[in-house]
C-alpha positions in Angstrom: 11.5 -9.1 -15.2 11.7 -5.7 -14.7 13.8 -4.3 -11.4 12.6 -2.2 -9.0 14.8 0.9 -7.5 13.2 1.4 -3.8 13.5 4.6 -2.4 13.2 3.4 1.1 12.0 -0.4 2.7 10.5 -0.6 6.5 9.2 -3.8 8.0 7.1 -3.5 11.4 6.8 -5.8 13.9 3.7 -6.7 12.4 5.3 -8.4 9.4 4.4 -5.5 7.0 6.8 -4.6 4.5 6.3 -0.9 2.7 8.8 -0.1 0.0 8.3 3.6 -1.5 8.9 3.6 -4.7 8.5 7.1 -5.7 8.0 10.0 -3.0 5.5 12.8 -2.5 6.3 15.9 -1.0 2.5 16.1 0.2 1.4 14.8 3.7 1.0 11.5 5.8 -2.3 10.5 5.2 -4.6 11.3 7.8 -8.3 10.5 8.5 -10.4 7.7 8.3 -10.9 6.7 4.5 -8.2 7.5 1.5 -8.1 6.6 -2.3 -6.1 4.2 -3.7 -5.1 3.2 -7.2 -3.9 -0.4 -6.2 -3.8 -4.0 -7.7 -3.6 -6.9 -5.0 -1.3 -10.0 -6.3 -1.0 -13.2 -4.4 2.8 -14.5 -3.8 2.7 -15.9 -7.5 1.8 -12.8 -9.1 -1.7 -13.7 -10.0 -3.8 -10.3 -9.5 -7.0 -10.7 -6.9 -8.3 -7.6 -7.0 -7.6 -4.2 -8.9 -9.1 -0.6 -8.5 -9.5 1.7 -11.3 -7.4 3.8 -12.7 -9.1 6.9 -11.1 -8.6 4.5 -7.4 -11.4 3.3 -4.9 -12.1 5.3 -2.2 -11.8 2.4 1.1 -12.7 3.2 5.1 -9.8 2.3 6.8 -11.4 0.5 9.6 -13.4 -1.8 6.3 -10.5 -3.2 5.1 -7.6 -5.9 6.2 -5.7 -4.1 9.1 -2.1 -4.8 7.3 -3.8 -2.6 3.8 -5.0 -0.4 6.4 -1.0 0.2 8.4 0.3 0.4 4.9 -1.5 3.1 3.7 -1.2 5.2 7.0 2.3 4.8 6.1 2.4 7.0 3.1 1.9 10.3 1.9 -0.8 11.5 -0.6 0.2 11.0 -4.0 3.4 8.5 -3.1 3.9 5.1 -4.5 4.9 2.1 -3.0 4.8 -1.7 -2.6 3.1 -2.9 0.6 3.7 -6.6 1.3 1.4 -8.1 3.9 1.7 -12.0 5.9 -1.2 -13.7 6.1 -1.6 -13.0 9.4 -2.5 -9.8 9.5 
């Protein structure tokens, strides 16, 4: 399995967990919709959903709020893991 080198983990009170994995010098995302190249996995591993490798452009207010807090949390062009409870 191959290991992951985090450059920073935060967990909200929410439950969210964001780990950046690679940084961006660019800006916090802002605005109402962003593009994301992103695969969704289930606890197991086994993948739900998957964008293109070009991303999918979302509305923030048409998705699960927790996607929606994780990528307010990053900057344009960053990479991360976002891991969100079932409660939100």
């Amino acid at each position: 399995m191959k290991k992951n080198n985090f450059v920073a983990t935060t967990m909200l009170e929410t439950g969210l967990i964001y780990a950046r994995t690679a940084e961006s010098p660019d800006t916090l995302v802002t605005g109402t919709s962003a593009t994301v190249v992103y695969t969704g996995r289930f606890a197991n591993g086994h993948i739900f959903d998957k964008s293109s490798a070009v991303g999918a452009n979302f509305t923030l207010t048409g998705v699960v709020p927790g996607f929606a807090e994780a990528i307010k949390l990053m900057r344009r062009g960053e990479k991360g893991i976002a891991i969100l409870p079932s409660k939100i």
